[in-house]
Residue frames relative to the residue before (quaternion, step in Angstrom):
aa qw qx qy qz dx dy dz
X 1.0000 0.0000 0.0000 0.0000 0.00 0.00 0.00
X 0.5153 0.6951 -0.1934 0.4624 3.62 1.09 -1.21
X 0.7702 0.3184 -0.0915 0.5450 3.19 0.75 -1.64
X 0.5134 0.5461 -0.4465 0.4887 3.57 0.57 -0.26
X 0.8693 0.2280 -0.2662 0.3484 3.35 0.06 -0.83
X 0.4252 0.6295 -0.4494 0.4701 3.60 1.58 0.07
X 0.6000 0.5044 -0.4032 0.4723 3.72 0.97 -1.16
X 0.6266 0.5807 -0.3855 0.3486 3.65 0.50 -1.04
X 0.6586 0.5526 -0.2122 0.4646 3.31 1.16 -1.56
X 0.5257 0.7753 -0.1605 0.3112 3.48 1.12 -0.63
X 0.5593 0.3573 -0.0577 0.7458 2.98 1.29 -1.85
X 0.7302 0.2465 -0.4806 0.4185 3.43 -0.43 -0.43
X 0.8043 0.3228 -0.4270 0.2580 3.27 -0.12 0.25
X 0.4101 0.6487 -0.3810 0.5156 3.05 1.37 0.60
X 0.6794 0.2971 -0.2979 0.6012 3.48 0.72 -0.78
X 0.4754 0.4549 -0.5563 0.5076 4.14 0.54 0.02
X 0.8407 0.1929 -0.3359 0.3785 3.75 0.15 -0.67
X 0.3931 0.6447 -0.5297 0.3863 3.60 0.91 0.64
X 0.6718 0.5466 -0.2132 0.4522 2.85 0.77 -1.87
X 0.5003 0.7114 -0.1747 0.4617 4.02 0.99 -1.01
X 0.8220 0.1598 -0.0995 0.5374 3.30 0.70 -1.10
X 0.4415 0.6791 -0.3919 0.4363 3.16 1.38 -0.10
X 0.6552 0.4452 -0.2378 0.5621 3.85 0.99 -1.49
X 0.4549 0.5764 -0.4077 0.5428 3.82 0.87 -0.78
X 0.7830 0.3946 -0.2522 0.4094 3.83 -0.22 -0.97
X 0.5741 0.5278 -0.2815 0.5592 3.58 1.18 -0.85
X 0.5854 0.5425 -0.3971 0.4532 4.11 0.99 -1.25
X 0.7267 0.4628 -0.3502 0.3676 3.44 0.54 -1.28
X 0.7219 0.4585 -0.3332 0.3970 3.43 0.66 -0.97
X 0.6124 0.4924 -0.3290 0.5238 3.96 1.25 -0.30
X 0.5636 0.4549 -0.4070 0.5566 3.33 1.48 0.29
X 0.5587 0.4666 -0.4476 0.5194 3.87 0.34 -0.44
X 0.5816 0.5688 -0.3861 0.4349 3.86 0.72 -1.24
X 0.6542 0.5486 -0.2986 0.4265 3.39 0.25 -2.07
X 0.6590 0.5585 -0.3118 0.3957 4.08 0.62 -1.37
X 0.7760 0.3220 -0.2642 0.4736 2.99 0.19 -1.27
X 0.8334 0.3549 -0.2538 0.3392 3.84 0.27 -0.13
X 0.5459 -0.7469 0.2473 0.2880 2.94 1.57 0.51
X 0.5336 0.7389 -0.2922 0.2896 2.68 1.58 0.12
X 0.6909 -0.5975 0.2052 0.3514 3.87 -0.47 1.01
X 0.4530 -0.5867 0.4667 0.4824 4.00 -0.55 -0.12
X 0.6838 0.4298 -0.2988 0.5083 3.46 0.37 -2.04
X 0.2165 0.6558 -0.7196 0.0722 3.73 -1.58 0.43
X 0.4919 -0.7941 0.3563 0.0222 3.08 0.44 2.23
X 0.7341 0.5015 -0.2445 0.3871 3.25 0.51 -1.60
X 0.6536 0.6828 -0.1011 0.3105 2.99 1.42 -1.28
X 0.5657 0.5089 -0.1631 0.6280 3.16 1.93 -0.81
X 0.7785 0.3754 -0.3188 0.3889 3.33 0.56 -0.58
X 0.5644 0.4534 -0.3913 0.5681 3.50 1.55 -0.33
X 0.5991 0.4886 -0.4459 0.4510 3.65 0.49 -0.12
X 0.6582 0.5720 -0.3607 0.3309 3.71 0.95 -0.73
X 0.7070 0.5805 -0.0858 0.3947 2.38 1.23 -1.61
X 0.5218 0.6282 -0.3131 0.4848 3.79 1.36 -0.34
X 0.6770 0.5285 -0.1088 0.5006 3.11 0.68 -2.10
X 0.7093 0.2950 -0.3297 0.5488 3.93 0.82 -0.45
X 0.5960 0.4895 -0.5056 0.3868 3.95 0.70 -0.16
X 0.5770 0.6150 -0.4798 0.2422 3.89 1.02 -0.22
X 0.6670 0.5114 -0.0804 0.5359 3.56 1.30 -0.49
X 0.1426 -0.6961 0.6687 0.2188 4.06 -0.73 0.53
X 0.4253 0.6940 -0.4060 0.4155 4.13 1.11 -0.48
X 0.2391 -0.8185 0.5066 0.1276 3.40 0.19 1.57
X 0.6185 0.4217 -0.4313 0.5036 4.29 1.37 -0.74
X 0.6500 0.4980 -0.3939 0.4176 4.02 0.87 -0.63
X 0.5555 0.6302 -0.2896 0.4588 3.88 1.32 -0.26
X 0.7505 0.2831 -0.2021 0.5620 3.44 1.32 -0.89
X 0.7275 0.3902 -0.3578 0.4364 3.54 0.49 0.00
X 0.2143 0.7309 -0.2922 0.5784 3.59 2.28 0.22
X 0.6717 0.1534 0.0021 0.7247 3.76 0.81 -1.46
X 0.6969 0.2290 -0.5918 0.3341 3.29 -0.49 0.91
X 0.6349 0.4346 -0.5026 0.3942 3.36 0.89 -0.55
X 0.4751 0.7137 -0.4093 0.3119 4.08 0.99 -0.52
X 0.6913 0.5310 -0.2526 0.4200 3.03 1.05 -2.06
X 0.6670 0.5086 -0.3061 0.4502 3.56 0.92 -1.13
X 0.7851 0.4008 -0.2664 0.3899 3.53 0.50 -0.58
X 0.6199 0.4872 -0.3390 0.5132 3.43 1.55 -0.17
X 0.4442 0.5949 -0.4571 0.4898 3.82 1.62 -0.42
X 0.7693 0.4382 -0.2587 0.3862 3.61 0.43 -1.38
X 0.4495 0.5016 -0.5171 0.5282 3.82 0.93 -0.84
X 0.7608 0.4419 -0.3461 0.3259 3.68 -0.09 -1.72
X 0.6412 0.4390 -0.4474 0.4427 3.91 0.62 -0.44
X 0.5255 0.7011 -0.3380 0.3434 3.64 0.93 -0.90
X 0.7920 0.3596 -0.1883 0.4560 3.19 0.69 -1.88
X 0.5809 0.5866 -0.3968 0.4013 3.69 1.15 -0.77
X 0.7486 0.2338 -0.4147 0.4615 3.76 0.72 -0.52
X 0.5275 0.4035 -0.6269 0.4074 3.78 0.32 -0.42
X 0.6011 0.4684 -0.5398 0.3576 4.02 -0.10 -0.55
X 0.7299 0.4214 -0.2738 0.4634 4.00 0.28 -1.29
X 0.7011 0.3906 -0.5390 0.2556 3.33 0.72 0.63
């Protein structure tokens, strides 16, 4: 029983880190974009309407904050991503 639902847990976290590297691939290519147009990495507004989205999927005020932390953490890393493919 135990194990059933660990397997379950399993796959789903497999497809979280598909899905993960999937947006990662998409970062790189909104970096090449971002290059060629000169256009900045950080685009504040842009985080905060993402946050804000990603926290309207849920009324769970502990699934809302941890909703924006896993965001913040994944938009910190997109943002290192795009900053070195740009400096090269």
């Amino acid at each position: 029983m135990l194990k059933n639902q660990r397997d379950k847990i399993d796959k789903i976290d497999k497809q979280i880190v598909s899905l993960i590297e999937d947006r990662l691939q998409v970062v790189k290519e909104v970096a090449i974009i971002k290059k060629e147009n000169g256009i900045p990495v950080l685009d504040s507004s842009r985080e905060e309407n993402l946050l804000t989205k990603v926290k309207s999927y849920t009324d769970d005020a502990d699934l809302k904050k941890l909703y924006e932390e896993i965001f913040s953490t994944i938009m910190n890393h997109s943002k290192e991503q795009q900053n070195k493919l740009i400096e090269k």
